[in-house]
LOTOR-357692 format. One line per 3 residues: their letters; for each residue z, x, y of N, C-alpha, C. Coordinates in pm, whole numbers, plus 50000, padded with zeros to 5 digits. Each point is the difference from the previous one (the first is absolute). Layout:
<recs>
a) Z:X:Y:Z:X:Y:Z:X:Y; ...
</recs>
This chain:
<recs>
xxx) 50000:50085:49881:50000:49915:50119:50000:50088:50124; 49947:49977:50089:49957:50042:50140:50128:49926:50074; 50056:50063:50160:50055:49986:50090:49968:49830:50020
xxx) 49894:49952:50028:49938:49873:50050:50031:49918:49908; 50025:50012:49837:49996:49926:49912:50158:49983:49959; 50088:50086:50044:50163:50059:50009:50048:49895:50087
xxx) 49941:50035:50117:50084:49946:50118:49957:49849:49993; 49905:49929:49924:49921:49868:50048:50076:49958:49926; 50067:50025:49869:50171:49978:49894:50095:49957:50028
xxx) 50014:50073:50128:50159:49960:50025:49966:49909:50117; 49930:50019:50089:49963:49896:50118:49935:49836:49928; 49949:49980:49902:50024:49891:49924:50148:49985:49987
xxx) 50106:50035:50000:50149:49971:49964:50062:49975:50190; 49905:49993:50047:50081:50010:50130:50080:50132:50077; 49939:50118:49929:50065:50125:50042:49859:50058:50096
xxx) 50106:50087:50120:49935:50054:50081:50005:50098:49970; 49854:50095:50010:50013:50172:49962:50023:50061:50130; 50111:50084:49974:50046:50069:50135:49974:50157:49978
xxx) 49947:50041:49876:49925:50114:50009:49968:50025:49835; 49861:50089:49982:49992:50020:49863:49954:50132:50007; 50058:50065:49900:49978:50166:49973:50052:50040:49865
xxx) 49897:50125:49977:50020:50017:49889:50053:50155:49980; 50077:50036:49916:50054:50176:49978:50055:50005:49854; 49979:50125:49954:50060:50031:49834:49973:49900:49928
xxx) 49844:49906:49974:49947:49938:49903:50071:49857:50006; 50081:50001:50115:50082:49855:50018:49896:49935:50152; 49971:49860:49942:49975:49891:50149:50125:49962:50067
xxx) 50019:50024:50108:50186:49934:50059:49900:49901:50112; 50074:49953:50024:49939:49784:50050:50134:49990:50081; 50042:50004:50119:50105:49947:50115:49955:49839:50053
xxx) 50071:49911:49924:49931:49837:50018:50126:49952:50064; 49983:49927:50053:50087:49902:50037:49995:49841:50016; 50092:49919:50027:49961:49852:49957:50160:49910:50044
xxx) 49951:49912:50076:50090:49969:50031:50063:49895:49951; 50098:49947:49896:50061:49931:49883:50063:49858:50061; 49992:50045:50129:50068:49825:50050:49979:49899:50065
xxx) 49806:50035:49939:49870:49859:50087:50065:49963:49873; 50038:50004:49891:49978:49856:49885:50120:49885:50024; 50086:50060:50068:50152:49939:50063:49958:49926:50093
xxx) 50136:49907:49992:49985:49877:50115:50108:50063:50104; 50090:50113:49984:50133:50078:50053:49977:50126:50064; 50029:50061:50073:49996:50099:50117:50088:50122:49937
xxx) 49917:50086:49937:50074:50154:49954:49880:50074:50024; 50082:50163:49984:49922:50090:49985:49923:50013:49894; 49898:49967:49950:49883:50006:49879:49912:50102:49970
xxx) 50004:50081:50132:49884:50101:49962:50042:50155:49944; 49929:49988:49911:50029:50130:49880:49893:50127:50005; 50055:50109:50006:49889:50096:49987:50025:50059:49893
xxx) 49873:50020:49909:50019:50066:49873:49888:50088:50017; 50024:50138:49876:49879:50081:49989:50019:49992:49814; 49857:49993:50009:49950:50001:49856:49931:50131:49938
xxx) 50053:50044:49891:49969:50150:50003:49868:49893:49800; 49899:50114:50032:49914:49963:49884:49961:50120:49949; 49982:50020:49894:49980:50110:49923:49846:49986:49961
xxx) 49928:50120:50082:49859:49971:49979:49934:49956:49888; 50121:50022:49848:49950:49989:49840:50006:49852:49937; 50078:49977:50086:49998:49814:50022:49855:49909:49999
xxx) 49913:50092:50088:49861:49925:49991:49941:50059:49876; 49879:49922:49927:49963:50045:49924:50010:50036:49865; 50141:50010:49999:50016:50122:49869:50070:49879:49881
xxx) 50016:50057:49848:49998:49924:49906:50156:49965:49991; 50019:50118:50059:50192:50007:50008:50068:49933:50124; 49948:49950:50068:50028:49949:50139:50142:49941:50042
xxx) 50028:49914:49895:50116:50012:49980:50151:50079:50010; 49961:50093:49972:50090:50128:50006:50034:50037:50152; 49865:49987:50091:50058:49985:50110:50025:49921:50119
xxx) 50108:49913:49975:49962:49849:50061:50041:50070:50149; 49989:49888:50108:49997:50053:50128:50159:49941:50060; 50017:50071:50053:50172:50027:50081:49991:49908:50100
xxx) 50083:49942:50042:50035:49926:50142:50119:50015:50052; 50022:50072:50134:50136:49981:50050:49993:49944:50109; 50120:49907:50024:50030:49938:50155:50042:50156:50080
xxx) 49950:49983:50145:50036:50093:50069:50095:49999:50152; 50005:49834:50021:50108:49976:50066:50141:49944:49960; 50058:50066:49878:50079:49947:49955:50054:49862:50035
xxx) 49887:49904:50022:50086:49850:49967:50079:49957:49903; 49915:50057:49885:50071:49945:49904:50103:50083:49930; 50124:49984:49993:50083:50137:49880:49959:50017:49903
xxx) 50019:50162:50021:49887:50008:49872:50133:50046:49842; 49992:49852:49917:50085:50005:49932:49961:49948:49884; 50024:50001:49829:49926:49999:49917:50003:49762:49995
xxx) 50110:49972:50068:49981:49873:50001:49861:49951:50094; 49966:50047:50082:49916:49997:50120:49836:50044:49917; 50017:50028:49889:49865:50090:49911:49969:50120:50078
xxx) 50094:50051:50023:49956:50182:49938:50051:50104:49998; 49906:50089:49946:50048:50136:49931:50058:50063:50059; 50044:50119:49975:50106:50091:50064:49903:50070:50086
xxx) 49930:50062:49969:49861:50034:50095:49982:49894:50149; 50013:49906:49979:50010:49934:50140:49889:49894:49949; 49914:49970:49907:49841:49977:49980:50053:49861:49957
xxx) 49912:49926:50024:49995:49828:49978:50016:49992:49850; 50075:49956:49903:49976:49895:49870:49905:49905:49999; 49904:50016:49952:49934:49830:49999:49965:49969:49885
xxx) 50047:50056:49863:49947:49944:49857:50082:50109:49886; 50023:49933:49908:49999:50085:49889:49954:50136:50012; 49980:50109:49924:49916:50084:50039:49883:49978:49904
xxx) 50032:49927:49830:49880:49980:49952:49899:49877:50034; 50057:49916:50097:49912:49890:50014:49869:50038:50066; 50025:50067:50117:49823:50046:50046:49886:50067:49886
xxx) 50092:50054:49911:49894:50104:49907:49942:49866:49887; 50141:49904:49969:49946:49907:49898:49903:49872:50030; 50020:49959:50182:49879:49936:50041:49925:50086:50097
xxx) 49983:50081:50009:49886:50092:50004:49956:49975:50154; 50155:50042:50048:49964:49953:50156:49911:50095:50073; 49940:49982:50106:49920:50050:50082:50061:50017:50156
xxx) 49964:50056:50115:50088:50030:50117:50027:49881:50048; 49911:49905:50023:50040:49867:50039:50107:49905:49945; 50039:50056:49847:50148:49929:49927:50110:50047:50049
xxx) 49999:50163:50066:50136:50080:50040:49990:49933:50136; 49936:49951:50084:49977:49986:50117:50107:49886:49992; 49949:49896:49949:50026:49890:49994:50186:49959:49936
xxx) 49959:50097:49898:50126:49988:49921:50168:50031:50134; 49955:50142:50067:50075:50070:50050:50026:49854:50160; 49890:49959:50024:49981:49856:50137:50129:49912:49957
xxx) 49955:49935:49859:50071:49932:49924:50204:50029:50011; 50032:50146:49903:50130:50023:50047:50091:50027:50177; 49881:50062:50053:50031:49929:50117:50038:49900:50105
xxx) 49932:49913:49983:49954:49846:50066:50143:49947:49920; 50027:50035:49836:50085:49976:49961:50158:50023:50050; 50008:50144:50021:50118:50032:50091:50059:49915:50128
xxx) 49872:49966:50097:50007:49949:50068:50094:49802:49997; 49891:49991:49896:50073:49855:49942:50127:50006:49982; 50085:50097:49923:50122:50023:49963:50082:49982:50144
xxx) 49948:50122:50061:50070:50033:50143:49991:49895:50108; 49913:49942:50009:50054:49879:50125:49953:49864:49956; 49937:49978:49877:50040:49864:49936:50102:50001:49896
xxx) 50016:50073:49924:50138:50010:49898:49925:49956:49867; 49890:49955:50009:49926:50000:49855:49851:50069:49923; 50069:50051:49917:49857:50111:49926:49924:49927:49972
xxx) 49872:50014:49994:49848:49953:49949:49963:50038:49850; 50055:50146:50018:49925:50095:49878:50155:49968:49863; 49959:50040:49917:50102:49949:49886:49968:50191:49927
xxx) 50114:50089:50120:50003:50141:49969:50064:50047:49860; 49959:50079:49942:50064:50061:49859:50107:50066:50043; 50102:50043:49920:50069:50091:50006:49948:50149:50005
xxx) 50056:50105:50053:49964:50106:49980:50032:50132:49918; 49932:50102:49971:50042:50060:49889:49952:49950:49839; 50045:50043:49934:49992:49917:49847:49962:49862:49980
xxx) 50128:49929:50101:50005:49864:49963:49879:49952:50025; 49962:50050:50119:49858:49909:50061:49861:50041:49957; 50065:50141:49886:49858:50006:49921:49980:49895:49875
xxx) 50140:49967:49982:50011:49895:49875:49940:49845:50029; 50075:50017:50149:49959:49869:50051:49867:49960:49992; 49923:50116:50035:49844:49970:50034:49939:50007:49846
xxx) 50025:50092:49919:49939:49967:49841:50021:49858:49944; 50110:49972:50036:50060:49814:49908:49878:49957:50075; 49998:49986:50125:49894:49911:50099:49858:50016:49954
xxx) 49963:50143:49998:49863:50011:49924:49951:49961:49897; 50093:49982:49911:49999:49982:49898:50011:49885:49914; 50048:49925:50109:50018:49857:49975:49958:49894:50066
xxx) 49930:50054:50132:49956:49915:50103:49834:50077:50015; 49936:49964:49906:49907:50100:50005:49902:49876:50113; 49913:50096:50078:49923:49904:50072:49872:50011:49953
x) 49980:49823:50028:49829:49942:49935:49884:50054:50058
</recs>
Protein backbone atom coordinates (compact mmCIF):
# COMPACT_ATOMS: atom_id res chain seq x y z
CA UNK A 1 0.00 0.00 0.00
CA UNK A 2 1.07 3.53 -0.96
CA UNK A 3 0.82 6.77 1.43
CA UNK A 4 -2.63 7.75 -0.57
CA UNK A 5 -4.07 4.32 -0.05
CA UNK A 6 -2.79 4.44 4.04
CA UNK A 7 -4.03 7.66 4.77
CA UNK A 8 -7.57 7.31 2.60
CA UNK A 9 -7.96 4.20 5.74
CA UNK A 10 -8.06 6.01 8.42
CA UNK A 11 -9.82 9.25 7.01
CA UNK A 12 -12.75 6.79 6.09
CA UNK A 13 -12.84 6.30 10.12
CA UNK A 14 -13.06 9.97 10.60
CA UNK A 15 -9.31 10.45 11.44
CA UNK A 16 -7.32 13.42 10.44
CA UNK A 17 -3.67 12.84 9.16
CA UNK A 18 -1.53 15.23 10.96
CA UNK A 19 1.59 13.86 9.42
CA UNK A 20 2.93 10.66 7.63
CA UNK A 21 6.56 9.46 7.53
CA UNK A 22 8.38 6.77 7.22
CA UNK A 23 12.05 5.51 9.06
CA UNK A 24 13.66 1.93 10.00
CA UNK A 25 11.10 -0.02 7.64
CA UNK A 26 8.23 1.37 9.98
CA UNK A 27 5.09 3.80 8.40
CA UNK A 28 4.29 6.14 11.70
CA UNK A 29 0.67 8.00 10.83
CA UNK A 30 0.08 11.15 13.64
CA UNK A 31 -4.05 11.10 13.21
CA UNK A 32 -6.24 12.64 15.17
CA UNK A 33 -10.12 12.64 15.65
CA UNK A 34 -12.21 14.15 17.66
CA UNK A 35 -14.48 11.45 19.88
CA UNK A 36 -17.20 13.85 21.11
CA UNK A 37 -19.27 14.76 17.66
CA UNK A 38 -21.04 11.25 18.47
CA UNK A 39 -22.20 12.80 22.05
CA UNK A 40 -25.10 14.80 22.84
CA UNK A 41 -22.56 16.21 26.15
CA UNK A 42 -19.70 18.75 26.17
CA UNK A 43 -16.08 17.03 26.96
CA UNK A 44 -12.81 16.96 25.80
CA UNK A 45 -12.95 14.19 22.84
CA UNK A 46 -10.11 14.83 20.84
CA UNK A 47 -7.38 12.18 20.84
CA UNK A 48 -4.06 12.16 19.21
CA UNK A 49 -2.61 8.91 18.38
CA UNK A 50 0.46 7.73 16.29
CA UNK A 51 0.32 4.52 14.55
CA UNK A 52 3.57 2.84 14.08
CA UNK A 53 3.27 0.00 10.89
CA UNK A 54 5.77 -2.34 10.12
CA UNK A 55 6.54 -2.12 6.45
CA UNK A 56 6.21 -6.36 6.50
CA UNK A 57 2.64 -5.91 7.32
CA UNK A 58 1.90 -5.13 3.61
CA UNK A 59 2.16 -7.86 1.44
CA UNK A 60 3.84 -10.53 3.11
CA UNK A 61 2.44 -14.18 3.95
CA UNK A 62 3.34 -13.60 7.62
CA UNK A 63 1.66 -10.29 8.06
CA UNK A 64 0.33 -11.12 10.92
CA UNK A 65 3.33 -11.24 12.94
CA UNK A 66 3.42 -7.71 12.51
CA UNK A 67 0.25 -6.16 13.46
CA UNK A 68 0.36 -2.31 13.73
CA UNK A 69 0.75 -0.37 17.21
CA UNK A 70 -1.49 2.47 18.30
CA UNK A 71 -0.81 4.83 21.07
CA UNK A 72 -2.92 7.71 22.50
CA UNK A 73 -0.60 10.65 22.78
CA UNK A 74 -2.51 13.04 24.86
CA UNK A 75 -2.94 10.97 27.64
CA UNK A 76 -6.78 11.21 27.91
CA UNK A 77 -7.19 8.13 28.56
CA UNK A 78 -5.15 6.16 31.66
CA UNK A 79 -3.28 4.12 30.31
CA UNK A 80 -4.25 1.03 32.41
CA UNK A 81 -4.77 -2.67 31.52
CA UNK A 82 -8.70 -2.03 32.46
CA UNK A 83 -8.75 0.93 29.89
CA UNK A 84 -7.13 -1.90 27.07
CA UNK A 85 -3.60 -1.51 27.26
CA UNK A 86 -0.31 -2.76 27.31
CA UNK A 87 2.42 -1.78 29.39
CA UNK A 88 4.08 -0.28 26.33
CA UNK A 89 1.42 2.40 26.38
CA UNK A 90 -0.17 0.76 22.82
CA UNK A 91 -4.02 0.35 22.42
CA UNK A 92 -5.59 -3.42 23.09
CA UNK A 93 -8.08 -3.92 20.52
CA UNK A 94 -8.39 -7.87 20.11
CA UNK A 95 -7.12 -11.04 21.15
CA UNK A 96 -3.83 -11.29 19.65
CA UNK A 97 -4.98 -14.43 17.60
CA UNK A 98 -8.15 -12.98 16.28
CA UNK A 99 -6.64 -10.69 13.45
CA UNK A 100 -4.39 -13.65 12.17
CA UNK A 101 -7.62 -16.11 12.46
CA UNK A 102 -9.95 -13.58 10.48
CA UNK A 103 -7.36 -12.48 8.42
CA UNK A 104 -7.66 -8.90 9.17
CA UNK A 105 -6.39 -6.29 6.88
CA UNK A 106 -5.36 -2.41 8.01
CA UNK A 107 -8.83 -1.31 7.79
CA UNK A 108 -9.93 -4.12 10.73
CA UNK A 109 -7.03 -2.57 13.18
CA UNK A 110 -8.33 0.80 12.21
CA UNK A 111 -11.61 0.15 13.03
CA UNK A 112 -11.17 -2.30 15.74
CA UNK A 113 -8.74 0.21 17.72
CA UNK A 114 -12.05 3.42 16.69
CA UNK A 115 -14.26 0.82 18.24
CA UNK A 116 -12.28 0.43 21.90
CA UNK A 117 -12.10 3.90 21.93
CA UNK A 118 -15.51 5.44 21.17
CA UNK A 119 -15.93 2.61 23.72
CA UNK A 120 -13.94 4.23 26.56
CA UNK A 121 -15.64 7.16 25.94
CA UNK A 122 -19.16 5.51 26.52
CA UNK A 123 -17.90 4.19 29.86
CA UNK A 124 -16.53 7.67 30.86
CA UNK A 125 -19.37 10.09 30.44
CA UNK A 126 -22.31 7.78 29.74
CA UNK A 127 -21.47 4.96 32.30
CA UNK A 128 -22.36 2.27 29.71
CA UNK A 129 -20.05 -0.07 27.48
CA UNK A 130 -21.11 -0.92 23.92
CA UNK A 131 -18.32 -3.46 23.35
CA UNK A 132 -18.75 -6.80 25.51
CA UNK A 133 -14.54 -6.64 26.36
CA UNK A 134 -12.67 -10.03 27.23
CA UNK A 135 -10.67 -10.34 30.01
CA UNK A 136 -7.07 -9.96 29.69
CA UNK A 137 -4.13 -12.18 29.75
CA UNK A 138 -5.03 -15.98 29.64
CA UNK A 139 -8.48 -15.54 30.59
CA UNK A 140 -9.37 -13.49 27.58
CA UNK A 141 -7.49 -15.85 25.42
CA UNK A 142 -9.92 -18.53 26.73
CA UNK A 143 -12.61 -16.24 26.47
CA UNK A 144 -12.15 -15.63 22.81
CA UNK A 145 -11.49 -19.57 21.84
CA UNK A 146 -15.05 -20.69 23.75
CA UNK A 147 -16.51 -17.70 21.45
CA UNK A 148 -14.81 -18.94 18.29
CA UNK A 149 -15.56 -21.88 18.72
CA UNK A 150 -18.89 -21.90 19.49
CA UNK A 151 -20.26 -18.89 17.93
CA UNK A 152 -18.85 -19.63 14.70
CA UNK A 153 -20.09 -17.00 12.08
CA UNK A 154 -22.33 -17.84 8.89
Amino acid sequence: MNEKQITSLFKRKGFVINKYWEEKGTILVDISKDYSKGFNIEFNGYLNLLVKINKNFFGNECKYLFNPAFYELNNVIPKKVKNHFYIDGSICYAPPERPLNEKWQLLDYIEAVDSVINDWFNKEYIGVSKLHGLEHGEKGKIQYHYLKNNFKQK
